[in-house]
C-alpha positions as CSV (number, residue, x, y, z in Angstrom):
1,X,2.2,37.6,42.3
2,X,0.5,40.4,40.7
3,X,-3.0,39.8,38.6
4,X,-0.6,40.7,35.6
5,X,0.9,37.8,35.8
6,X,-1.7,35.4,36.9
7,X,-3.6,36.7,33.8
8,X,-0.7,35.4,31.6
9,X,-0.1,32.0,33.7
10,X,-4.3,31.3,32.9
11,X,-4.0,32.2,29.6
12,X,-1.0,30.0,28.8
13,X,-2.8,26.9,30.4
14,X,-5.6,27.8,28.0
15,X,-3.5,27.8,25.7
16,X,-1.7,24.9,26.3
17,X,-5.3,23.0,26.8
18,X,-6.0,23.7,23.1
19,X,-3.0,22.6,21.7
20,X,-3.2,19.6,23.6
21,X,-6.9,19.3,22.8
22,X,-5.9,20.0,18.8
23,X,-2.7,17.3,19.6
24,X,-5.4,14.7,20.8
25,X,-8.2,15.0,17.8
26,X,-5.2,15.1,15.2
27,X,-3.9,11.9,17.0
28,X,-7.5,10.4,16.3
29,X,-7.2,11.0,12.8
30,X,-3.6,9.6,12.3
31,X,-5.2,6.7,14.2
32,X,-8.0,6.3,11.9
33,X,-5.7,6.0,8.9
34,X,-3.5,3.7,10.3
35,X,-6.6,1.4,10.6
36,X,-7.8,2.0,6.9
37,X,-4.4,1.6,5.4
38,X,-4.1,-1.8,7.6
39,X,-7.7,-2.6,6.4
40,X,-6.7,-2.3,2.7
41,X,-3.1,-4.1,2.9
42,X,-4.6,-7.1,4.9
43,X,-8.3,-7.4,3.6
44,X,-8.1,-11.1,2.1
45,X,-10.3,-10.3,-0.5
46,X,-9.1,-7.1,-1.8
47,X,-6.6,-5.9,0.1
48,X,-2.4,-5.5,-1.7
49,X,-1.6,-9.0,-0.6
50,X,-4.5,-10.2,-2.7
51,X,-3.5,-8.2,-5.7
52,X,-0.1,-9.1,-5.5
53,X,-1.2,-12.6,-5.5
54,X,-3.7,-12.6,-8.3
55,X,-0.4,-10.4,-10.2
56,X,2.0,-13.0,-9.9
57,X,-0.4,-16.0,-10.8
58,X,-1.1,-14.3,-14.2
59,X,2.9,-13.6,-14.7
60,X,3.4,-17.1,-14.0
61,X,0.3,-18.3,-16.3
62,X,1.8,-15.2,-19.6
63,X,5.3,-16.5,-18.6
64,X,4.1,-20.5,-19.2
65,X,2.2,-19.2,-22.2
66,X,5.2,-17.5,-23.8
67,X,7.5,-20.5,-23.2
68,X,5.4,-22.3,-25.1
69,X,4.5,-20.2,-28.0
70,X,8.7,-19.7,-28.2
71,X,8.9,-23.5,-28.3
72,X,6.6,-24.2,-30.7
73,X,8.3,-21.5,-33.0
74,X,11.4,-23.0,-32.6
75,X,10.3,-26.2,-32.7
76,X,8.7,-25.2,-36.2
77,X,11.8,-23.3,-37.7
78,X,13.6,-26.8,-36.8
79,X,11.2,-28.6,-38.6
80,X,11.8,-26.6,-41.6
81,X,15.1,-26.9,-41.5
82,X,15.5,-30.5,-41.7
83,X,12.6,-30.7,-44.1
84,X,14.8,-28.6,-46.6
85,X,17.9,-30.6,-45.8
């Protein structure tokens, strides 16, 4: 082999070594926000699941309150109709 070549072969391996390096810290990061985006979907206090929850309870607590405002409504319409019968 002539230096020519050697040159090139070392210079592709040091190449190669900083795209590898650049591969490993970028693997870091995407590692890094896999752990934050777990941390904010399962935190119990304040992670989605938490919201989620505390969203359905007050759609189930609006939906209970509507039902009952409708029924009384209706219950009061009905009234008035058999009072003018």
């Amino acid at each position: 082999m002539n230096d020519d070549k050697i040159l090139e072969i070392q210079s592709s391996m040091v190449r190669m070594e900083h795209a590898l390096q650049r591969l490993g810290d970028k693997q870091d990061e995407i590692l890094a926000d896999v752990r934050d985006v777990k941390t904010a979907i399962y935190n119990p206090d304040n992670g989605l699941y938490a919201r989620l929850r505390e969203l359905e309870q007050w759609k189930a607590g609006v939906s209970k309150f509507i039902w009952g405002f409708g029924l009384s409504i209706a219950g009061l319409i009905a009234d008035k109709i058999f009072n003018l019968i």
